[in-house]
C-alpha positions in Angstrom: 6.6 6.2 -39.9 2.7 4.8 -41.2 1.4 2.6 -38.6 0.7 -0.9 -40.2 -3.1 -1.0 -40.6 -5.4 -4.2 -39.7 -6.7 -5.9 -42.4 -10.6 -5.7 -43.7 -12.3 -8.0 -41.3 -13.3 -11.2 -42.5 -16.8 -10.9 -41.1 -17.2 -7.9 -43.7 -16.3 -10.6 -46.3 -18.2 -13.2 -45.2 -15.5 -14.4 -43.0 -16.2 -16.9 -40.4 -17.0 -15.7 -36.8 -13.9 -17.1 -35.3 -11.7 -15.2 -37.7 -13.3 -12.0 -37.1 -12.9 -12.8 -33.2 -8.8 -13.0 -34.2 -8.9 -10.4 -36.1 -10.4 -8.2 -33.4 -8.0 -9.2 -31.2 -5.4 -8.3 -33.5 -6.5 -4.8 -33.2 -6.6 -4.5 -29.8 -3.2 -5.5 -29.4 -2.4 -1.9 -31.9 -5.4 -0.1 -29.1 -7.4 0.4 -32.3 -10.2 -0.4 -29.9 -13.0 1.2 -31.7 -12.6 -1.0 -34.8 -12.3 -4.1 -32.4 -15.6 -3.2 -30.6 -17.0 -3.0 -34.2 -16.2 -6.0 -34.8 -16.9 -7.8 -31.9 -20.7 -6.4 -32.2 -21.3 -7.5 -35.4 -20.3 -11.1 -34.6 -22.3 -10.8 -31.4 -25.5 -9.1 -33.4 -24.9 -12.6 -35.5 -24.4 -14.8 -32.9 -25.3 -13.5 -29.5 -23.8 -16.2 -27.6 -20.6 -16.8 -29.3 -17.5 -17.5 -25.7 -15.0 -15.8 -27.2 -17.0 -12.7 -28.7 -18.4 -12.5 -25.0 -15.1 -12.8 -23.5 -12.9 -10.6 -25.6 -15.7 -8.0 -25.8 -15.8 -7.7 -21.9 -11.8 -7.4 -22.0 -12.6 -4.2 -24.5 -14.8 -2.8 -22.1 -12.7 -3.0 -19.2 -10.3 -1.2 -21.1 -12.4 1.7 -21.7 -12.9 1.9 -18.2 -16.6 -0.4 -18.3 -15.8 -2.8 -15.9 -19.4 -3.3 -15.1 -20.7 -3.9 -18.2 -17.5 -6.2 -18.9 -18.4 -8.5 -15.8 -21.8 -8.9 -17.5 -20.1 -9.7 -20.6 -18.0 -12.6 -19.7 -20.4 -13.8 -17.3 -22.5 -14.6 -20.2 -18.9 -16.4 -22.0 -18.7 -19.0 -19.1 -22.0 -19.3 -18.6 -21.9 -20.5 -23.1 -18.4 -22.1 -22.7 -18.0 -23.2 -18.7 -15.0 -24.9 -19.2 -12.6 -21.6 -20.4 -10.1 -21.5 -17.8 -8.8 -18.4 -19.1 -12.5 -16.5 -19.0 -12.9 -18.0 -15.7 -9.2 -15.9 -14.9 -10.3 -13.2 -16.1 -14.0 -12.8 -14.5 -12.3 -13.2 -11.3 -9.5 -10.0 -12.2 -13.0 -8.4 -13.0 -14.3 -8.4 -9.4 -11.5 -7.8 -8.3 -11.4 -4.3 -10.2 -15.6 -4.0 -7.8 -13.5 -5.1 -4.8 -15.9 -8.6 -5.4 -13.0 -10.6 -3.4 -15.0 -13.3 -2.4 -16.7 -13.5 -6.1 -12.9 -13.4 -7.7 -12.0 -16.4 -5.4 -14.9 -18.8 -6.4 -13.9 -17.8 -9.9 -10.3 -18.6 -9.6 -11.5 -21.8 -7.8 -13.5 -22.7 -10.8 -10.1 -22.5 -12.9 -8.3 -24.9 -10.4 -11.5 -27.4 -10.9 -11.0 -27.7 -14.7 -6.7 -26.9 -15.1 -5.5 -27.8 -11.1 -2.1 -26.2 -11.7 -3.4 -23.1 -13.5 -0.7 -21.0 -12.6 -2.8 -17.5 -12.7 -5.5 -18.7 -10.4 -3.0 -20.3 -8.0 -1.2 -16.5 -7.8 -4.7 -14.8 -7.6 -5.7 -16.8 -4.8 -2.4 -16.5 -2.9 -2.2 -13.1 -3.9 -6.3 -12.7 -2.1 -5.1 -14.7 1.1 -2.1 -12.0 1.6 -4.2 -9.3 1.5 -6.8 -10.9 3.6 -3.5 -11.4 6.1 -3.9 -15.3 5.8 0.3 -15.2 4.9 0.8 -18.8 6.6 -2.2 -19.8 3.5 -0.3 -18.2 0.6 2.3 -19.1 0.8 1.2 -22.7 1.1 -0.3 -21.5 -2.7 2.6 -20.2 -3.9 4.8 -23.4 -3.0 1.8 -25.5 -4.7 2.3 -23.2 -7.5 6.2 -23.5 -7.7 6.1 -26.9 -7.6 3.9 -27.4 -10.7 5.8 -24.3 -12.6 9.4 -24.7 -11.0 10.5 -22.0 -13.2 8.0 -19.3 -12.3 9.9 -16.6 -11.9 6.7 -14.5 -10.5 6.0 -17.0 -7.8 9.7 -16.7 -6.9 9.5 -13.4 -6.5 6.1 -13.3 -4.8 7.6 -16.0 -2.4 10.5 -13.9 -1.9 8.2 -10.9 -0.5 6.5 -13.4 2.0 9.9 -14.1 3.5 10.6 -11.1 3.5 8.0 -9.8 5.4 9.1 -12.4 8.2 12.7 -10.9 8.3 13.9 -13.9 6.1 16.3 -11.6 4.1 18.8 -14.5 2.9 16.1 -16.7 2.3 14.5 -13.8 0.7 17.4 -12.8 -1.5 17.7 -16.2 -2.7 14.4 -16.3 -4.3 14.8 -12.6 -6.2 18.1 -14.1 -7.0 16.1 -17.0 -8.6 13.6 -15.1 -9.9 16.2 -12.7 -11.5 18.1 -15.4 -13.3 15.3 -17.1 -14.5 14.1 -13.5 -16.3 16.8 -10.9 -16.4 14.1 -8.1 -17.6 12.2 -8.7 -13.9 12.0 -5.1 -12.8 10.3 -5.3 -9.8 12.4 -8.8 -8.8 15.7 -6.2 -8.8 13.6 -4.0 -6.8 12.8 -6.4 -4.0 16.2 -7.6 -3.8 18.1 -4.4 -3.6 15.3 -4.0 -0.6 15.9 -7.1 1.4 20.2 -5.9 1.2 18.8 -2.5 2.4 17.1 -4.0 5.3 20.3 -6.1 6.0 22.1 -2.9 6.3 24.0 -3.5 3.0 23.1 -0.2 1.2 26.0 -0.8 -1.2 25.2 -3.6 -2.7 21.4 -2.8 -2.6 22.3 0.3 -4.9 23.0 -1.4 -7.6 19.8 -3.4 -7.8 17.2 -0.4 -7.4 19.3 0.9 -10.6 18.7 -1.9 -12.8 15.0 -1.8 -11.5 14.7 1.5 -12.6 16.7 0.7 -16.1 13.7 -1.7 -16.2 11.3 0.1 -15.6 11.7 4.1 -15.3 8.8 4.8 -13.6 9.5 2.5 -11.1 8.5 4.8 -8.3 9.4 2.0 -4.7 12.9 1.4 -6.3 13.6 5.3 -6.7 12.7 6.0 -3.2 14.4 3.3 -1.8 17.6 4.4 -3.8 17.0 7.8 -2.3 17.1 6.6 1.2 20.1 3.7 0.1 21.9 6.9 -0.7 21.7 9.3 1.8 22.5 6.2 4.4 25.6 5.9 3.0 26.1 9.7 3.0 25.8 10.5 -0.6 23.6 13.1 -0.5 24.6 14.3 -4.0 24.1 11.6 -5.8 20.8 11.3 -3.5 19.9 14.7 -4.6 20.5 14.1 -8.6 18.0 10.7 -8.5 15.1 13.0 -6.1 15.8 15.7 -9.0 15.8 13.2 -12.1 12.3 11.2 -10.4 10.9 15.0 -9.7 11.1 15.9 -13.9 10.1 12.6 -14.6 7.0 13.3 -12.6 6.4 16.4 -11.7 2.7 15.5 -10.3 3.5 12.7 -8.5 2.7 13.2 -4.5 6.1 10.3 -3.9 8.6 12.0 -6.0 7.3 15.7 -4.6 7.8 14.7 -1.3 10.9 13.1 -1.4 12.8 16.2 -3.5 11.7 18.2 -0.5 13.1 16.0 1.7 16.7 15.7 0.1 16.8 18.4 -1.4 15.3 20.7 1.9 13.7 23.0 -1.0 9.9 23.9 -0.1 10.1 21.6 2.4 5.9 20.8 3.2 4.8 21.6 7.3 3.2 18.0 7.0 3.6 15.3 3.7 0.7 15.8 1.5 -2.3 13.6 1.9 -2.4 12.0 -1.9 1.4 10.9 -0.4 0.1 9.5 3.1 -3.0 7.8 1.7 -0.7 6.3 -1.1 1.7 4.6 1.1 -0.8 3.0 3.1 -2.8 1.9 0.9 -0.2 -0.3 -0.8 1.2 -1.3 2.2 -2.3 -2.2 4.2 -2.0 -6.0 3.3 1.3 -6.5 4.6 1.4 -3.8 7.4 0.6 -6.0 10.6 3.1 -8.5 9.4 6.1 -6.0 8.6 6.2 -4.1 11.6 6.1 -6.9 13.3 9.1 -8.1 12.1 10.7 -4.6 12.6 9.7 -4.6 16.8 7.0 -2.0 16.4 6.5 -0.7 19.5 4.3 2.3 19.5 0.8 1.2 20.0 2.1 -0.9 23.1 4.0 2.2 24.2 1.2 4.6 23.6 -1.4 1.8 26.0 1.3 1.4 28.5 1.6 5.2 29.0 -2.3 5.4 29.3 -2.2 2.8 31.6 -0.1 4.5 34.3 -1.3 8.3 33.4 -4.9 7.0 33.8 -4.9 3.9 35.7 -8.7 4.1 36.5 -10.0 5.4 33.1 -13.2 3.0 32.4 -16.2 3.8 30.2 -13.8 6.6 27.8 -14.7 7.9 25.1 -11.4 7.0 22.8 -10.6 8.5 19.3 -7.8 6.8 17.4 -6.5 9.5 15.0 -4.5 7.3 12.2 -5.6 4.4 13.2 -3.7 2.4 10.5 -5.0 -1.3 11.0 -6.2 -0.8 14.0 -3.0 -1.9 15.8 -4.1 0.0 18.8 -7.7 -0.8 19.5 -7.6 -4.4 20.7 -4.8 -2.4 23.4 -7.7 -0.2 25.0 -11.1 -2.0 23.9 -11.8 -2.7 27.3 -11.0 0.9 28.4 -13.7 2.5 25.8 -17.6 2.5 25.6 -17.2 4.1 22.3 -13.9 3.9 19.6 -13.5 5.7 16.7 -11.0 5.7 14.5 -9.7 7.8 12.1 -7.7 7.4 8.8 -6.8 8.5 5.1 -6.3 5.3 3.8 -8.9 3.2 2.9 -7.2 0.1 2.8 -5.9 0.3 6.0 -9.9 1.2 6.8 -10.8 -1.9 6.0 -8.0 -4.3 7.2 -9.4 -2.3 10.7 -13.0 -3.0 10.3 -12.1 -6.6 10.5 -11.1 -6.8 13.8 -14.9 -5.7 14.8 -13.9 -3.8 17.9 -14.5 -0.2 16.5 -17.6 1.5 16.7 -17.1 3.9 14.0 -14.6 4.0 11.3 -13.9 7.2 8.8 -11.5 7.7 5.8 -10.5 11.3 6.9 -7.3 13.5 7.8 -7.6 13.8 11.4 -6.2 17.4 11.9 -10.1 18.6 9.8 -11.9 15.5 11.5 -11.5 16.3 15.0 -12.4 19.9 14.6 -15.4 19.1 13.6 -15.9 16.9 16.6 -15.8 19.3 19.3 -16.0 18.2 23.5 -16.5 14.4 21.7 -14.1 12.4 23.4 -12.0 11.5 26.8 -8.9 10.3 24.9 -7.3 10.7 21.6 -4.5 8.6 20.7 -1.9 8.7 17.6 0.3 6.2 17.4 2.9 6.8 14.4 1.1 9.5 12.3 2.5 12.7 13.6 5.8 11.2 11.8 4.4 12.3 9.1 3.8 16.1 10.6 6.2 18.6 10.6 4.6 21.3 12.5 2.2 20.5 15.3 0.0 23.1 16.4 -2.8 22.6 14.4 -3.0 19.0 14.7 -2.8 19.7 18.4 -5.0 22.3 18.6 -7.9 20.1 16.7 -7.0 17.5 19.3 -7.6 19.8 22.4 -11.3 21.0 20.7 -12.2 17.3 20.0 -11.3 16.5 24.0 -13.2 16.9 26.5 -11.9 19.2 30.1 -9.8 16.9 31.5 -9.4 15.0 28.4 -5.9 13.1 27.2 -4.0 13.0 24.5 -0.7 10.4 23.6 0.9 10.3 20.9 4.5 8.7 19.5 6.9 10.9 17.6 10.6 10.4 15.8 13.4 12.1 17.9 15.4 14.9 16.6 18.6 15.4 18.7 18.7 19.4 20.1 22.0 20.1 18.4 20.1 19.8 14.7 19.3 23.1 15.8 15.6 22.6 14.3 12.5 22.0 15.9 11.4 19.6 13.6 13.0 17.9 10.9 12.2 16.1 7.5 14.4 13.5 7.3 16.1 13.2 3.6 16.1 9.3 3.3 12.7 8.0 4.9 10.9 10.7 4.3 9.4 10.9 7.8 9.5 14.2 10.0 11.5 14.0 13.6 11.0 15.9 16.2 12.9 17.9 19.4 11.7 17.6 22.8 11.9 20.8 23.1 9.4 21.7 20.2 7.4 18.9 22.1 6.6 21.2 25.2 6.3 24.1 23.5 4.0 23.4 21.2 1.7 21.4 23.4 2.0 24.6 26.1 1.1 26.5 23.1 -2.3 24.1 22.5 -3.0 25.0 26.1 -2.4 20.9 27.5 -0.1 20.3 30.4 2.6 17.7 29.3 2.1 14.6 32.0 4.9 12.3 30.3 7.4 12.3 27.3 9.3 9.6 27.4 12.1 8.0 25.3 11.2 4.9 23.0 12.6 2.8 20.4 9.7 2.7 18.0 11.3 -0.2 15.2 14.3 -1.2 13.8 15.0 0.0 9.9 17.8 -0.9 8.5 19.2 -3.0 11.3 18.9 0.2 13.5 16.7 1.4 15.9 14.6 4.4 15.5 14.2 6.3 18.4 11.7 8.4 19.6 8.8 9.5 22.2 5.6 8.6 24.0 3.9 11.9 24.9 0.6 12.1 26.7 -0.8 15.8 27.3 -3.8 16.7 29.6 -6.2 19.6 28.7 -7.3 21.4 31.6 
């Protein structure tokens, strides 16, 4: 089949600079982006500061991956044409792109001031105040921006996942359910909703919803795990086994679909999930993290500080390392306890939602099995409070842990529970995709890492799925 070609640009033929600007849009539109950029140039070598030249050319270089140089660009197309509410937009997507939040939210800002139900800007700047935690704020945005576009089915659905995140699943459902009937092609709408029926414990029903997310989308990668763990919940591991397999040839490189075939499948199952996997789920989930587990009952950083608290009720002045420290859900826990805490983790966008609370000393993207090696006699404590879920076999994490301590030193940590009749000492389960672990293996392997085991004690950690998860608080000595 021959590709329809654009037609000679009108600047060429003495075309006016506007229709040369259309025309190069036109051919962006087919990704013939090099005759677009020469286009564009030749009406900016014309007429320098011609907006939409300026604006469309900085779109260009985004797209082949200049996002500086595009900033610059339409910088220059407001600065000609201030009142483009749709430059404006797209300047603040820019900085986004440079992590510039606070220079993407004066430029969404500036669209409100000239259109103030500009229905982009109000989801930018709800979509800002989520990830900045402020959830109360957006969704005060969002409601703004559903009342001026009532038939939004994006703010529906972005709606939806605030109430979800509060356990609000029928309120939830009903807004996907909007959302979906207001645009039937809404692939991640489908998702969201099969995932508020999972949560409710109505795997059945949720099915059916990650499969039209995926006939939506097919390399919709949430919906295809979810449908994994949907499966296997309702015991059809076959079935569970043919999507891991169908997501695995889709993908072969992908860290999410690798993992997950391991897990169903038991084939090459990984000691510990991959760190491209671990760094990927947390940094899409760093936003909404605090929030979500709150709603599921988290309860191991306060099991993890409780423990300390009786195993070392006169520990003051500690040096405390906390290995995975996610948000830093654990640090405003044992503050007072610490001169000095570290923490430790692979994702940077948890990193940062833990530099916010200003109580850590130092902060390091690292996995923490290579970290504390390198950190030997360093610390009086090192806590983990839901990471080694996502370790199969312990002894080298344990071992690192025992050279970062200091004689005398503690270390607690929070595992999943695997029953002793599995017959395995550790376990990667086939739906979550999280690794349990036996009490037995517990003391072994911390004998093993030469610590004496002070406590290990039963603990619901959450609720998934309308059930609890149960595990244990461990906290070792070294001698």
């Amino acid at each position: 089949m021959v590709e329809p070609q654009p037609k000679t640009p009108l600047i060429e033929r003495e075309g006016t600079p506007d229709e040369a600007v259309q025309w190069s849009l036109g051919a962006m539109r087919m990704r013939r982006f090099d005759d677009a950029a020469r286009v564009l140039k030749a009406v900016l070598a014309e007429f320098p500061d011609h907006p939409d030249a300026l604006h469309y050319y900085g779109l260009l270089r985004h797209q082949l991956g200049e996002t500086p140089e595009a900033i610059e660009l339409v910088r220059r197309a407001v600065a000609v044409a201030p009142d483009n509410v749709h430059a404006w937009n797209n300047l603040g997507n820019l900085l986004l792109c440079v992590e510039d939040s606070d220079g993407a939210q004066a430029a969404y800002f500036k669209c409100l001031e000239l259109v103030p139900d500009f229905l982009s800007a109000l989801s930018n700047i709800a979509l800002l105040l989520r990830h900045a935690g402020h959830i109360d704020e957006a969704e005060r945005i969002y409601r703004q921006a559903l009342e001026a576009n009532p038939e939004s089915a994006e703010v529906l659905n972005n709606l939806g996942t605030i109430e979800m995140s509060r356990s609000n699943y029928a309120a939830a459902s009903d807004l996907f359910g909007r959302a979906i009937a207001l645009e039937a092609g809404f692939g991640q709408a489908y998702r969201n909703m099969g995932e508020a029926l999972h949560r409710q414990g109505n795997d059945a029903e949720a099915t059916s919803y990650f499969w039209k997310s995926i006939a939506v989308n097919q390399g919709e990668r949430t919906a295809r795990k979810l449908l994994v763990y949907a499966l296997t919940t309702m015991g059809e591991h076959e079935q569970a086994k043919t999507v891991a397999r169908d997501w695995l040839a889709l993908d072969p490189d992908d860290p999410d679909a690798q993992h997950h075939f391991a897990a169903v499948t038991g084939e090459n199952v990984p000691e510990r999930a991959a760190d491209a996997y671990v760094e990927r789920i947390f940094d899409s989930y760093a936003s909404s993290f605090d929030s979500s587990l709150g709603s599921l009952g988290y309860q191991a950083p306060e099991a993890i500080a409780e423990l300390l608290g009786r195993v070392a009720p006169d520990l003051a002045g500690a040096a405390i390392l906390d290995a995975g420290c996610g948000t830093g859900l654990v640090g405003p826990l044992v503050r007072e306890r610490a001169a000095r805490l570290d923490g430790l983790d692979l994702s940077g966008g948890m990193l940062a939602k833990a530099k916010l609370r200003g109580i850590y000393d130092r902060l390091d993207k690292a996995e923490i099995t290579a970290a504390m090696a390198e950190r030997p006699v360093a610390y009086d404590v090192v806590l983990s409070a839901d990471t080694l879920c996502y370790f199969g076999a312990l002894a080298d994490v344990l071992a690192a842990a025992a050279t970062a301590l200091k004689p005398g030193g503690l270390v607690l940590f929070t595992v999943e529970s695997l029953p002793p009749e599995d017959g395995r000492p550790y376990r990667l389960h086939e739906g979550h995709g999280r690794y349990a672990h036996t009490a037995a293996y517990l003391d072994a392997v911390a004998a093993g890492a030469g610590f004496a085991v002070l406590a290990r004690e039963d603990v619901a950690l959450r609720t998934e799925g309308g059930r609890p998860v149960q595990g244990y608080v461990v906290a070792l000595r070294k001698p």
